[in-house]
C-alpha positions as a Markdown table, in Angstrom:
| # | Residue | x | y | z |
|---|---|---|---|---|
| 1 | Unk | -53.1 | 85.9 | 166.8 |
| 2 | Unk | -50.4 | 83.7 | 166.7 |
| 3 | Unk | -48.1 | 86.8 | 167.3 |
| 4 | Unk | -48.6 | 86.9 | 171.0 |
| 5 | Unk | -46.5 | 83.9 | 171.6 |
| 6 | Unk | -43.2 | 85.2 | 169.9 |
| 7 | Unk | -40.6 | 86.2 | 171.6 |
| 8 | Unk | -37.1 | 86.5 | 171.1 |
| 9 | Unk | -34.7 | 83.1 | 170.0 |
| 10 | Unk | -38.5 | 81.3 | 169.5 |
| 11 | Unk | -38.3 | 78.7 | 166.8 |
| 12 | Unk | -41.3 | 78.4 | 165.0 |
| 13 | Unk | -42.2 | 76.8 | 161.4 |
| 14 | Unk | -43.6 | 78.8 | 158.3 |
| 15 | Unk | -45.7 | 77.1 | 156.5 |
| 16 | Unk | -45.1 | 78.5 | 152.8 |
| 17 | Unk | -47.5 | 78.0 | 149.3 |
| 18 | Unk | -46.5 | 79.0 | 146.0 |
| 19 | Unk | -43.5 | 80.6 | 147.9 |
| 20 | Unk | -45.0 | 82.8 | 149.9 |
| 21 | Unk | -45.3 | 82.8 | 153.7 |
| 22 | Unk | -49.0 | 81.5 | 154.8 |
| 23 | Unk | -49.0 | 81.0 | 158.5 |
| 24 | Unk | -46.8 | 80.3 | 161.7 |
| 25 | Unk | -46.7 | 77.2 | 163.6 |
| 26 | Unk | -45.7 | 78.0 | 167.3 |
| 27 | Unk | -44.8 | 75.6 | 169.8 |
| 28 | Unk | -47.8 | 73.8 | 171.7 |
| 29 | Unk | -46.0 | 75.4 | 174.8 |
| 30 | Unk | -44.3 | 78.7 | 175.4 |
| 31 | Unk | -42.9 | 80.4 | 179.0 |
| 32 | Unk | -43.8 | 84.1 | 178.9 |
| 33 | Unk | -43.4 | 86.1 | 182.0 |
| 34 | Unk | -46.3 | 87.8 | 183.4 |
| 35 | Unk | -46.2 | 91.9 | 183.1 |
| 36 | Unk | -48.8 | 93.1 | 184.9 |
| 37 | Unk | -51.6 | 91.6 | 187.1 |
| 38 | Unk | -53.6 | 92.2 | 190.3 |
| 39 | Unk | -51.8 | 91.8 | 193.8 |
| 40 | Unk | -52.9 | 88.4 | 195.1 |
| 41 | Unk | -54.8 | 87.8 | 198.4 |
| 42 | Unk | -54.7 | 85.8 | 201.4 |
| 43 | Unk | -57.4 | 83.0 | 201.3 |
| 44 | Unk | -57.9 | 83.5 | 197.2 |
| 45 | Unk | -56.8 | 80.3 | 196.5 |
| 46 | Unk | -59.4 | 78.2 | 197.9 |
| 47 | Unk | -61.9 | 79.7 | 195.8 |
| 48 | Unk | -60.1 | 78.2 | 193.0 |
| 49 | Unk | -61.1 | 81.4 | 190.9 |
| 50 | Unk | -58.6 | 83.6 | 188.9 |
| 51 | Unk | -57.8 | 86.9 | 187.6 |
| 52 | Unk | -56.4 | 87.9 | 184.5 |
| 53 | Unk | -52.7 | 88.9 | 183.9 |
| 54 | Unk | -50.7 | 90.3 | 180.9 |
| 55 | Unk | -47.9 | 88.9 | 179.5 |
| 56 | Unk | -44.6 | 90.1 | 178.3 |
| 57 | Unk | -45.8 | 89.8 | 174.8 |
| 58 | Unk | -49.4 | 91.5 | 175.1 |
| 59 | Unk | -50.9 | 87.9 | 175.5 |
| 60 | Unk | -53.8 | 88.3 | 178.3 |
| 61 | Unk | -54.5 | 84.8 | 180.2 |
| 62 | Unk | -56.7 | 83.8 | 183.0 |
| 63 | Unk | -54.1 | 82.6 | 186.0 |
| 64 | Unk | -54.6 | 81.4 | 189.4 |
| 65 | Unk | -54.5 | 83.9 | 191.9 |
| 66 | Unk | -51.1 | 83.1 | 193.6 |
| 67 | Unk | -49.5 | 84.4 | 190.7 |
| 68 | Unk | -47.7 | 87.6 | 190.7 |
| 69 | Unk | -46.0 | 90.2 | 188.6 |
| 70 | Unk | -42.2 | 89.0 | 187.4 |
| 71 | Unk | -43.9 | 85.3 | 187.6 |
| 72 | Unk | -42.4 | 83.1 | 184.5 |
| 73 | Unk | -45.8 | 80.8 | 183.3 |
| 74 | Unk | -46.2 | 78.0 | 180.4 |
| 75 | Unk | -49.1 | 78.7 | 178.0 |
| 76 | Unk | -50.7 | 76.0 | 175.8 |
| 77 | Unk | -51.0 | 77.6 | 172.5 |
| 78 | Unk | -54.0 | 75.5 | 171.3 |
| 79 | Unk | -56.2 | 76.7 | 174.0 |
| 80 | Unk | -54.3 | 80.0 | 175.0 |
| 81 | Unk | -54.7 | 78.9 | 178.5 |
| 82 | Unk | -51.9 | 78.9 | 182.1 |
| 83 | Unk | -50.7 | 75.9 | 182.0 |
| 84 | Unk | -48.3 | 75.5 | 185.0 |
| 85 | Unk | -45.3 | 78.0 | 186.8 |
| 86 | Unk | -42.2 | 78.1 | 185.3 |
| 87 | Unk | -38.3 | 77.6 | 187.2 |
């Protein structure tokens, strides 16, 4: 799963046992642009609700409404939730 959060130039840690590669350790943060997502609305945001959106890397996240397509977000990789806009 941890997959989704790669992207290119990412540094990331292999953890390695008897020489072979066992897992990846990601950063607790990555910025990943948003792909594809529903158009928002007018009046959306006070319902405090949200709508899922894809992510450059495949990744699907729940984000607030207010967000749109071309958006650059931070993800917190121990939850795999939005964490804030990006820039």
């Amino acid at each position: 799963d941890k997959i989704l959060y790669l992207t290119e130039n990412l540094e990331v840690n292999v953890i390695y046992i008897a020489g072979k590669p066992l897992t990846l350790e990601v950063p607790t943060f990555v910025d990943l642009t948003v792909i594809e997502t529903s158009p928002d609305y007018k009046g959306d945001t006070a319902t405090g609700g949200g709508k899922p959106a894809k992510l450059e890397t495949g990744l699907i996240v729940s984000v607030p409404f207010f967000i749109s397509v071309g958006t650059k977000i931070r993800i917190d990789t121990r939850t795999n939730t939005y964490v804030e806009r990006v820039g």
